[in-house]
KEMAR-740963 format. One record per residue (C-alpha): residue in three letters; x, y, z; chain; residue number from 1. Coordinates in pm, 1 decimal. Example, Ala and Ser with C-alpha at 12.3 -4.5 7.8 and 13.67 -1.06 7.14 Angstrom:
BEGIN
+--------+----------+----------+----------+------+------+
| kolvex |        u |        v |        w | tiza | senu |
+--------+----------+----------+----------+------+------+
|    ALA |   1230.0 |   -450.0 |    780.0 |    A |    1 |
|    SER |   1367.0 |   -106.0 |    714.0 |    A |    2 |
+--------+----------+----------+----------+------+------+
REM end
This chain:
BEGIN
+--------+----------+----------+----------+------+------+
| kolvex |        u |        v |        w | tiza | senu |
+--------+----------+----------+----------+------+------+
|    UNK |  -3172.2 |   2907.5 |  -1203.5 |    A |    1 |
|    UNK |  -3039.4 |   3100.6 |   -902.3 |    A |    2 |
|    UNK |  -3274.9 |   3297.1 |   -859.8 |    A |    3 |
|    UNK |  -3531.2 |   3038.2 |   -805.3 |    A |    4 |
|    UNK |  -3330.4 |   2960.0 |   -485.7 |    A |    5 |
|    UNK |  -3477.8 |   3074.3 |   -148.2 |    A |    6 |
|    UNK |  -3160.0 |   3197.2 |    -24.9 |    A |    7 |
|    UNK |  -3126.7 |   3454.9 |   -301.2 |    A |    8 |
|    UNK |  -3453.0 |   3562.4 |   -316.8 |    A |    9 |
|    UNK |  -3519.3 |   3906.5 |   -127.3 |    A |   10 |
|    UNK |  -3710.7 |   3909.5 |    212.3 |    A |   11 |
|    UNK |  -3977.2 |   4151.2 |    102.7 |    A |   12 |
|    UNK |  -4074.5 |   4142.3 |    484.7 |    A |   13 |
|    UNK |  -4409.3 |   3929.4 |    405.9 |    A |   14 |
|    UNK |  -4412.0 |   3511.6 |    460.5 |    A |   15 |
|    UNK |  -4341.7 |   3354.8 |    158.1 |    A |   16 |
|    UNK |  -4454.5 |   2985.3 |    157.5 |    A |   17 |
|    UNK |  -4236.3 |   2774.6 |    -26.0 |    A |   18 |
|    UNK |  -4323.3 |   2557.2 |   -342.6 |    A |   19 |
|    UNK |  -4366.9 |   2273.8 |    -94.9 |    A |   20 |
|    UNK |  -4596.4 |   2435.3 |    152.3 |    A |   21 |
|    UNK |  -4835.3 |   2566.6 |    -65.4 |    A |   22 |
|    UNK |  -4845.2 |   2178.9 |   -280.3 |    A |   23 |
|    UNK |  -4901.2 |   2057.5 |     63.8 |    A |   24 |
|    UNK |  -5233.8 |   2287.3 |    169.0 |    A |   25 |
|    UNK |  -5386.7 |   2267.2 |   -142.3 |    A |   26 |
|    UNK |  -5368.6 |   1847.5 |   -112.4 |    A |   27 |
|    UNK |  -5526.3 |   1870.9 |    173.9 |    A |   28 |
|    UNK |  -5770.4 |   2138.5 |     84.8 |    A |   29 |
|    UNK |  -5807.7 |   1904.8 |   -246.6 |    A |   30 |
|    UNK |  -5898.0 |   1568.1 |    -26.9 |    A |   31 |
|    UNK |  -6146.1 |   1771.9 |    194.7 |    A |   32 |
|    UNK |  -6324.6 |   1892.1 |   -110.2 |    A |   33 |
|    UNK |  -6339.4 |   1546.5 |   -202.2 |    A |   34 |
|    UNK |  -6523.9 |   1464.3 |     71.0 |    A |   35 |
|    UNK |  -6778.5 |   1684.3 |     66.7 |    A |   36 |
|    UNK |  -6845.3 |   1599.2 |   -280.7 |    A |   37 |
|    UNK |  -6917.0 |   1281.3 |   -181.0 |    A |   38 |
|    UNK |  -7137.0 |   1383.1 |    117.7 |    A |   39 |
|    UNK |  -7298.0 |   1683.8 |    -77.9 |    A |   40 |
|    UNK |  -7273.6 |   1749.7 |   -446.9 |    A |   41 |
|    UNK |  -7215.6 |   1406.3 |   -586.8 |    A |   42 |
|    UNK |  -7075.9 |   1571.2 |   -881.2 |    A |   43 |
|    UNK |  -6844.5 |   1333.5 |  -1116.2 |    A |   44 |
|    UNK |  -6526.5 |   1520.5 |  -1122.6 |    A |   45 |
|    UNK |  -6341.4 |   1257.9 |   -988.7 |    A |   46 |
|    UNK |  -6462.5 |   1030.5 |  -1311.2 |    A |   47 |
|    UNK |  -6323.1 |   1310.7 |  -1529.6 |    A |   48 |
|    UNK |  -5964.2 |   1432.6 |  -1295.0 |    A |   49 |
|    UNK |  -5872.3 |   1041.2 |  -1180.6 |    A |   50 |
|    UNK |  -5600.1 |    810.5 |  -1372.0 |    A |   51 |
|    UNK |  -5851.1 |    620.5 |  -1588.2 |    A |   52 |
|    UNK |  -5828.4 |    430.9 |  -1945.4 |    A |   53 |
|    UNK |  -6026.5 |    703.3 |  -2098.0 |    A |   54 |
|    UNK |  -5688.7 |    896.0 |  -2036.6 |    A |   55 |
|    UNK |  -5564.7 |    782.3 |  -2384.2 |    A |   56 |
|    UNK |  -5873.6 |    584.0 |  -2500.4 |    A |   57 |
|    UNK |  -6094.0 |    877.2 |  -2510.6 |    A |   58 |
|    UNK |  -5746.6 |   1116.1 |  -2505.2 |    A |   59 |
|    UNK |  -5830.1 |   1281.1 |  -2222.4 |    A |   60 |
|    UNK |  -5446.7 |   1353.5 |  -2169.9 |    A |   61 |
|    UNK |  -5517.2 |   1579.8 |  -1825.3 |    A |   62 |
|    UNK |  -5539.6 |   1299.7 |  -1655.5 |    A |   63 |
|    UNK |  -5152.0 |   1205.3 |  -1625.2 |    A |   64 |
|    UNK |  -5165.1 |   1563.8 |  -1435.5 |    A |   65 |
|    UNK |  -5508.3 |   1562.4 |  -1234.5 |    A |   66 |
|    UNK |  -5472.9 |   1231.7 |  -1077.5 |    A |   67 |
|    UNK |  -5207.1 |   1336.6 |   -842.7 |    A |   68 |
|    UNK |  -5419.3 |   1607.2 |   -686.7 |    A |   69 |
|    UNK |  -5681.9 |   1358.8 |   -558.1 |    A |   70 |
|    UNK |  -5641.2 |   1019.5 |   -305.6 |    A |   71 |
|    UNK |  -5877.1 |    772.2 |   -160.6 |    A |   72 |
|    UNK |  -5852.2 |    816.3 |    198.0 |    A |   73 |
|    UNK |  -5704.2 |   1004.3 |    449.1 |    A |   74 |
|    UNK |  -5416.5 |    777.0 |    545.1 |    A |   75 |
|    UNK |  -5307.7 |    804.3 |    201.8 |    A |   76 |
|    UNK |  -5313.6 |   1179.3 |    147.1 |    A |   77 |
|    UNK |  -5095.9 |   1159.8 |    476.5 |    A |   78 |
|    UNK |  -4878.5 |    920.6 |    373.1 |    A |   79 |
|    UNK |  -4793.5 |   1082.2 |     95.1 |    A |   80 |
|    UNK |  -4765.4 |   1422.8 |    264.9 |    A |   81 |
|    UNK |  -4509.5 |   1274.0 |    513.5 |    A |   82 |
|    UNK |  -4317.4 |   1193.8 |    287.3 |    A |   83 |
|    UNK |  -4336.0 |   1502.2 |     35.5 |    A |   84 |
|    UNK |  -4285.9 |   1732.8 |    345.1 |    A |   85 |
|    UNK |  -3992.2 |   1591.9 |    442.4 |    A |   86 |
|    UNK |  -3815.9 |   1491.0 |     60.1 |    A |   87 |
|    UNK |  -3977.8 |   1879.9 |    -87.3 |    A |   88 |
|    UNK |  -3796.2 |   2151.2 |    120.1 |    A |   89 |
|    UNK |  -3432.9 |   1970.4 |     69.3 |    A |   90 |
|    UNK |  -3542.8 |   1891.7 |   -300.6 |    A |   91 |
|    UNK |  -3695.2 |   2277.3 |   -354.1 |    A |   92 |
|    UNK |  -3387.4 |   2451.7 |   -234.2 |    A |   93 |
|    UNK |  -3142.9 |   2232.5 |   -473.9 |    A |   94 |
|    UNK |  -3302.6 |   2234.7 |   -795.8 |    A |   95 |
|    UNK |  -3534.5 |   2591.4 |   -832.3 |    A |   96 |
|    UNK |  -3887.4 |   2555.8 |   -829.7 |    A |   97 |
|    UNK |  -3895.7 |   2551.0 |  -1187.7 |    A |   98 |
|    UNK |  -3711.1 |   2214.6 |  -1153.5 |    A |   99 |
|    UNK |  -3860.1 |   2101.7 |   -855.6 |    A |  100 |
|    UNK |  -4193.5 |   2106.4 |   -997.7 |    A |  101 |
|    UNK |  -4125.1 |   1955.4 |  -1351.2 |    A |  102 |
|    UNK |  -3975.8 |   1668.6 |  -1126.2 |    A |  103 |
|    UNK |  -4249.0 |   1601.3 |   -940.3 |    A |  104 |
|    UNK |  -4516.5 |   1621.8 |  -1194.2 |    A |  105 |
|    UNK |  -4307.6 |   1507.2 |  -1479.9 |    A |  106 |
|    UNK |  -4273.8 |   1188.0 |  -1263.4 |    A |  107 |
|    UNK |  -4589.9 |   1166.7 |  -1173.7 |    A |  108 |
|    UNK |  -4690.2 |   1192.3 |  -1476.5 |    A |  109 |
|    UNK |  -4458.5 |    908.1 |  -1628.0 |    A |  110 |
|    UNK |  -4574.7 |    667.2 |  -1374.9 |    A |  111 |
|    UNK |  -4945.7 |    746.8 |  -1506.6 |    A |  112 |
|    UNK |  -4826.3 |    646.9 |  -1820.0 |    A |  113 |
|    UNK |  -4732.8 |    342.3 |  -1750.4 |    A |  114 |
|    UNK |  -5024.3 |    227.0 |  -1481.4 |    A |  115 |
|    UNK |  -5307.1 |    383.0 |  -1736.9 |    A |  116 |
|    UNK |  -5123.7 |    146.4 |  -2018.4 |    A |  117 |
|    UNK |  -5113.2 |   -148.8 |  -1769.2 |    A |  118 |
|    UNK |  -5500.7 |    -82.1 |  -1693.2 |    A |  119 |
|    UNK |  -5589.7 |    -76.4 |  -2045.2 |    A |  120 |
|    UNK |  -5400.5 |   -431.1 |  -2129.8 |    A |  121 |
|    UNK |  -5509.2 |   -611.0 |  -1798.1 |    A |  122 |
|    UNK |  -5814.1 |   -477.3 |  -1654.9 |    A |  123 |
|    UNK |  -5838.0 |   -740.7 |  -1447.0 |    A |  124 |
|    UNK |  -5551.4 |   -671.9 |  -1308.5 |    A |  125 |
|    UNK |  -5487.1 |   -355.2 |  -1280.5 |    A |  126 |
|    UNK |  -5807.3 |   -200.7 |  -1219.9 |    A |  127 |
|    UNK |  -5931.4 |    112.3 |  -1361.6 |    A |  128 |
|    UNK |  -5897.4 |    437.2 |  -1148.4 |    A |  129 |
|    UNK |  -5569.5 |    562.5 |   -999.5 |    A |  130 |
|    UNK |  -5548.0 |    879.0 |   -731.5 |    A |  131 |
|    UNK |  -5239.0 |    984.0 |   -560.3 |    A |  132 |
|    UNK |  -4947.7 |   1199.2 |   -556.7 |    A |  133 |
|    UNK |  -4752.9 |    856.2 |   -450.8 |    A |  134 |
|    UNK |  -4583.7 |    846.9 |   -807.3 |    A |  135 |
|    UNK |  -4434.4 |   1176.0 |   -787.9 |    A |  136 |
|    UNK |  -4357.9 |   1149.7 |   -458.6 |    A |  137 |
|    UNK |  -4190.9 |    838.2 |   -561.3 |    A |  138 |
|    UNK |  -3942.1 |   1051.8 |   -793.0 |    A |  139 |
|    UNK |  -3866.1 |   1297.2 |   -572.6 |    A |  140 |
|    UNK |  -3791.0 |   1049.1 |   -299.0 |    A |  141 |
|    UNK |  -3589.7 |    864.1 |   -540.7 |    A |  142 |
|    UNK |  -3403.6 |   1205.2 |   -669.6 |    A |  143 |
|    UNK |  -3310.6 |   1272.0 |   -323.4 |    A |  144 |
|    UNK |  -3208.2 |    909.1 |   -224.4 |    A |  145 |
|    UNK |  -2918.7 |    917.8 |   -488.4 |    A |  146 |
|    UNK |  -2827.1 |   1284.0 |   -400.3 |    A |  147 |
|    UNK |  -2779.6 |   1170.8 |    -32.2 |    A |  148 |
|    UNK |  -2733.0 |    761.1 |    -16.5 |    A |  149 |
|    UNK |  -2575.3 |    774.5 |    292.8 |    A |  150 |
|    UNK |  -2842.1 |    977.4 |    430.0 |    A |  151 |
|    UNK |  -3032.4 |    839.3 |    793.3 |    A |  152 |
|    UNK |  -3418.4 |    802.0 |    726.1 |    A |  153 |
|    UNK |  -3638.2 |    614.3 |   1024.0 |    A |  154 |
|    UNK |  -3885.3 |    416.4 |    905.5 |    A |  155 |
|    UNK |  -4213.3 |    407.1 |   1019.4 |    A |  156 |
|    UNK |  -4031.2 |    653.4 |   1282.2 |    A |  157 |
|    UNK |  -3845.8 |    394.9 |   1450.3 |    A |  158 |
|    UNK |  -3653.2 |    223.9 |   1205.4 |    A |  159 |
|    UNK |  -3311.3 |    363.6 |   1106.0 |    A |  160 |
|    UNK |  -3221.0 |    294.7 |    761.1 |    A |  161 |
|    UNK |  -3003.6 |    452.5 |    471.1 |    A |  162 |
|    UNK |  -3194.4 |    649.6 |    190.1 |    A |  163 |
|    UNK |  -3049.2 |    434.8 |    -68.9 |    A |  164 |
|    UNK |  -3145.5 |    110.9 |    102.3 |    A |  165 |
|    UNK |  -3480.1 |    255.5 |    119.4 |    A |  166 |
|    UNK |  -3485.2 |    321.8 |   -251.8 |    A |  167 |
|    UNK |  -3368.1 |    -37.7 |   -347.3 |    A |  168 |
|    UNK |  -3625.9 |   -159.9 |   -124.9 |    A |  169 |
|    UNK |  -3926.6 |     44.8 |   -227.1 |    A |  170 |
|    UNK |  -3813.6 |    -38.6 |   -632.4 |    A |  171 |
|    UNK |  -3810.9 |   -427.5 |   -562.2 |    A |  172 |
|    UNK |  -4121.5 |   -391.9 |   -383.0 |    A |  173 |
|    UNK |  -4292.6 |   -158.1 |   -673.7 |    A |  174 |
|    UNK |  -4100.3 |   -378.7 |  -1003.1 |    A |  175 |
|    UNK |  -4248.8 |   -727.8 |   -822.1 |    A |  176 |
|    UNK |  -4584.9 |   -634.4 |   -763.1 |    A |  177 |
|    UNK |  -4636.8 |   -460.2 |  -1110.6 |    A |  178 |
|    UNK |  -4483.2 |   -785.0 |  -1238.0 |    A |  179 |
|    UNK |  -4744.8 |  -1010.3 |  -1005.3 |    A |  180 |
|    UNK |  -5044.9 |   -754.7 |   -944.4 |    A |  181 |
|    UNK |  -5198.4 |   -971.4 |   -718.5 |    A |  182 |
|    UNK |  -5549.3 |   -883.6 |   -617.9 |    A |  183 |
|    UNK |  -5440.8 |   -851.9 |   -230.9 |    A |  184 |
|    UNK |  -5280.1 |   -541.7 |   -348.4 |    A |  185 |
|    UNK |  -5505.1 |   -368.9 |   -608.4 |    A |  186 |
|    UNK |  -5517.4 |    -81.8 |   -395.0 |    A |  187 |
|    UNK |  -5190.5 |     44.2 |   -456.4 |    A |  188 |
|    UNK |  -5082.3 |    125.5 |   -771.1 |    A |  189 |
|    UNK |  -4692.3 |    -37.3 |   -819.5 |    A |  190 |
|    UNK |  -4687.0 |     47.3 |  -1163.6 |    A |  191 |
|    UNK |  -4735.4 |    458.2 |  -1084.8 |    A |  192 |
|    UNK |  -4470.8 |    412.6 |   -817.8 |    A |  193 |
|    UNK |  -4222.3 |    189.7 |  -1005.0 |    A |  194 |
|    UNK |  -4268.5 |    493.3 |  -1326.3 |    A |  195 |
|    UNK |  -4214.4 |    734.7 |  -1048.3 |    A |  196 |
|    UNK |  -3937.4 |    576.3 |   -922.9 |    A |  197 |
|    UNK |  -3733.4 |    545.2 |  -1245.5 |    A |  198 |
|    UNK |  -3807.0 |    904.3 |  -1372.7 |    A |  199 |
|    UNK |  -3645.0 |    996.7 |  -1065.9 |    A |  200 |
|    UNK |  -3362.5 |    803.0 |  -1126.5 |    A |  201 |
|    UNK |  -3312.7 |    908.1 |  -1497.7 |    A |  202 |
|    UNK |  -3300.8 |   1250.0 |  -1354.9 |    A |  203 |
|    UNK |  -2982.6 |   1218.7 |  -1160.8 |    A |  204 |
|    UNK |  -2851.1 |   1031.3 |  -1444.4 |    A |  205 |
|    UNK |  -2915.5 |   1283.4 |  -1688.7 |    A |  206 |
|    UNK |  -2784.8 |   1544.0 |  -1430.0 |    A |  207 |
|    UNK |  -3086.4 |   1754.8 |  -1465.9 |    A |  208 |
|    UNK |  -3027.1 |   1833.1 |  -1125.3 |    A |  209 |
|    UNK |  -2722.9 |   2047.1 |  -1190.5 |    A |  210 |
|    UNK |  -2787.5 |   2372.6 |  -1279.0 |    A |  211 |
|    UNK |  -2543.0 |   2398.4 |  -1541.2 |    A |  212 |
|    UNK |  -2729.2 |   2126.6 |  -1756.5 |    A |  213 |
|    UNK |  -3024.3 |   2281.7 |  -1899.4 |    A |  214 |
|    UNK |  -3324.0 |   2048.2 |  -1963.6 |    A |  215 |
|    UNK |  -3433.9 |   1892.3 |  -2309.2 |    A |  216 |
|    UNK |  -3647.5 |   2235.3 |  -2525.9 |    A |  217 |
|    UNK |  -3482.2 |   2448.6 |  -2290.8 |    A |  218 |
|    UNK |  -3254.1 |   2614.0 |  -2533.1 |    A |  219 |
|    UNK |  -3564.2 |   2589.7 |  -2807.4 |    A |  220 |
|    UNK |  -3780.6 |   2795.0 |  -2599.6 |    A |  221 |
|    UNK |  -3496.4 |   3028.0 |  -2580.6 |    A |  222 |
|    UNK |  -3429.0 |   3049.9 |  -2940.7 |    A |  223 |
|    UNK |  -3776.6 |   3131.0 |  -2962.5 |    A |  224 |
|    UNK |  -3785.3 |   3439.5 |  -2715.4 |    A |  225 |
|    UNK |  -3461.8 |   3573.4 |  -2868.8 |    A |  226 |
|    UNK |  -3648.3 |   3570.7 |  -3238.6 |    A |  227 |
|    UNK |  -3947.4 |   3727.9 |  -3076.0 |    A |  228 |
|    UNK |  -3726.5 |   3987.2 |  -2903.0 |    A |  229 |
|    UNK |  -3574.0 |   4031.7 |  -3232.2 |    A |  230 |
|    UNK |  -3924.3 |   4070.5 |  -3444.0 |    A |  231 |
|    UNK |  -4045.2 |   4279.8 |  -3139.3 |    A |  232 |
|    UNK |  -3696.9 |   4513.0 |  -3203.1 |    A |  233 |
|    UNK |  -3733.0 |   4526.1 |  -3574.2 |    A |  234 |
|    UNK |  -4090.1 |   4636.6 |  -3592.2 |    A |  235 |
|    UNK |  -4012.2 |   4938.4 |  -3312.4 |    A |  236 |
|    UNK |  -3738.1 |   5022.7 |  -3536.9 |    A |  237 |
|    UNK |  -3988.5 |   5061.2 |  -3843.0 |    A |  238 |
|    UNK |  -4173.8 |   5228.4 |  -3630.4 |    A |  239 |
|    UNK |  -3924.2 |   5470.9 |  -3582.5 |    A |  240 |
|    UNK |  -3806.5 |   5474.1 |  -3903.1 |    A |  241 |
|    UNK |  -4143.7 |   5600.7 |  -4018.9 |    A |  242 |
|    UNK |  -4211.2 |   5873.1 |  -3764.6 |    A |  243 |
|    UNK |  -3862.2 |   6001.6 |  -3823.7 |    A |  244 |
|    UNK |  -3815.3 |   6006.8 |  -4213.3 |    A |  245 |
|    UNK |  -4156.0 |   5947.3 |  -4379.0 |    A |  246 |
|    UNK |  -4453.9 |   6136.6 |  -4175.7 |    A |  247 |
|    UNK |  -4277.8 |   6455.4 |  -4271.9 |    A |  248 |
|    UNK |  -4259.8 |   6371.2 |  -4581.1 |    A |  249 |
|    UNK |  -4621.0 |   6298.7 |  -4579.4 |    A |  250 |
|    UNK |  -4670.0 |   6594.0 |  -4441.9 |    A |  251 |
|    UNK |  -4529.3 |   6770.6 |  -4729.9 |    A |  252 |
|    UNK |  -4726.3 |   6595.3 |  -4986.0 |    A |  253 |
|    UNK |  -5059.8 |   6701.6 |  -4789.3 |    A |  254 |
|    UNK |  -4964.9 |   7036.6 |  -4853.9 |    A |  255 |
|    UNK |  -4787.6 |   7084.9 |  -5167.8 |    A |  256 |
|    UNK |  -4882.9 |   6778.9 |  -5362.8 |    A |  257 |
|    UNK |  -4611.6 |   6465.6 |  -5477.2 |    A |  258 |
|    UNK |  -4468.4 |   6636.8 |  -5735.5 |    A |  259 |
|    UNK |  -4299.6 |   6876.2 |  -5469.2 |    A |  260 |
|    UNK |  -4034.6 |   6570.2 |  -5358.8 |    A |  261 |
|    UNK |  -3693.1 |   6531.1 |  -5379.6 |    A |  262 |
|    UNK |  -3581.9 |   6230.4 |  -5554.8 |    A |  263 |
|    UNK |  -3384.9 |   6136.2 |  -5212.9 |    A |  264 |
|    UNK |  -3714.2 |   6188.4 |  -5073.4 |    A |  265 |
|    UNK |  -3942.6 |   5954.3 |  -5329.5 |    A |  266 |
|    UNK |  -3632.4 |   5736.7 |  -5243.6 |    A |  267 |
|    UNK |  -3732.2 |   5687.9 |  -4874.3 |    A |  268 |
|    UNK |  -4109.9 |   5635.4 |  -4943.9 |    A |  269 |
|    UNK |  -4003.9 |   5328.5 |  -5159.8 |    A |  270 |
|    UNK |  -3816.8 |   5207.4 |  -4862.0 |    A |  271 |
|    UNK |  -4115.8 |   5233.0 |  -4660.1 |    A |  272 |
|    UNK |  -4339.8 |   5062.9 |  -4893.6 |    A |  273 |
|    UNK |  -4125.6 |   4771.9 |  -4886.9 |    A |  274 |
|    UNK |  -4079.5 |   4766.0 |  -4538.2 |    A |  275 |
|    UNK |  -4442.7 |   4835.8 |  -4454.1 |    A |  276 |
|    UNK |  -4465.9 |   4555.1 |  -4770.9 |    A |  277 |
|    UNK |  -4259.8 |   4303.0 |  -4564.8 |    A |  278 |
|    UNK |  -4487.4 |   4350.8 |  -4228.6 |    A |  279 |
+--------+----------+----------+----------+------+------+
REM end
């Protein structure tokens, strides 16, 4: 939507952190509370927020959403950062924050889906506890690599190389060590990137990035509020209906008894008994 945009929001004269900033600070406030649960409270949070088999073993479904708030070390909660930062502001302002989100978690949350399936057919292979926001990250970087292919990115700061070079280069990797999870690299989790990777992808190719194409249950959930407007409309309309034509008439009965009405006015109290019926 446009108004999601930050260029037509109002400046109500008061910083207003983007969608990006504020995901950033609260990783990082996330990973510090991490550590000091593992210094101090040795509580097992992460046992019940981490990418685990229980996630549809045990169906705890949260999981696909959790695991992207926590990482393993510092490098990787500034890897991922890095990358975020840089990939979030361009990706923020282009789809709406509505969008923006739903792409980030919604690919997060399809890589999950297929490392937590992975983990529960090879074990041995794919371990069984995944942190990270790498899979989302993944999407987003992959969203923006197709929206600008010809784009400049230096990697590892030094390194020019186009974004779409990148992308083919980071899928290969991701695709041929999900296909040969080899124990030297059990610490990263291909599968949640490659997932990542191709939700981002689908995304472009659906054009869900345009905002003339509304996503899938959009126009559902906009069915729905029109009904409820509509119920919501009807009912104030009984409502007025009564206070206008039947409380006098009430009123009359109180003091002269039923048999003092009108037939136009028995009329109108049938109405409201079926209306009232109806309710």
């Amino acid at each position: 939507m446009l108004e999601d945009r930050d260029y037509m929001r109002a400046n109500s004269g008061r910083a207003n952190w983007s969608i990006t900033t504020t995901l950033t600070v609260v990783l990082g406030v996330i990973y510090a509370l991490q550590c000091i649960n593992d210094v101090y409270l040795h509580t097992p949070v992460e046992d019940w927020l981490a990418l685990t088999p229980a996630c549809f073993e045990r169906g705890w479904i949260w999981q696909l959403l959790t695991f992207q708030f926590l990482h393993a070390t510092l490098w990787h909660v500034v890897g991922n950062l890095i990358v975020f930062w840089w990939v979030g502001h361009y990706l923020e302002n282009i789809l709406g924050k509505g969008k923006f989100l739903l792409a980030m978690f919604g690919s997060g949350a399809i890589g999950g889906i297929l490392q937590a399936l992975l983990m529960i057919l090879f074990p041995e292979r794919f371990g069984g506890y995944v942190v990270g926001a790498s899979a989302g990250v993944a999407g987003l970087f992959a969203i923006y690599a197709l929206l600008e292919k010809n784009s400049q990115i230096l990697l590892y700061f030094i390194f020019p190389i186009r974004a779409i070079t990148l992308l083919w280069a980071f899928g290969i990797i991701s695709l041929f060590f999900t296909v040969v999870p080899t124990p030297r690299e059990m610490e990263l989790a291909h599968a949640a990137h490659l997932g990542g990777i191709l939700a981002g992808i689908a995304w472009v190719k659906l054009g869900w990035h345009r905002d003339y194409i509304m996503l899938p249950g959009t126009n559902l959930f906009d069915r729905f509020k029109r009904r409820k407007k509509s119920v919501a409309e009807e009912s104030s309309s009984a409502e007025e209906f009564l206070q206008r034509e039947v409380d006098p008439i009430l009123e009359k009965i109180s003091a002269h008894g039923i048999q003092s009405l009108t037939a136009r006015e028995r009329e109108i109290l049938e109405k409201a008994r079926s209306k009232m019926d109806r309710r």
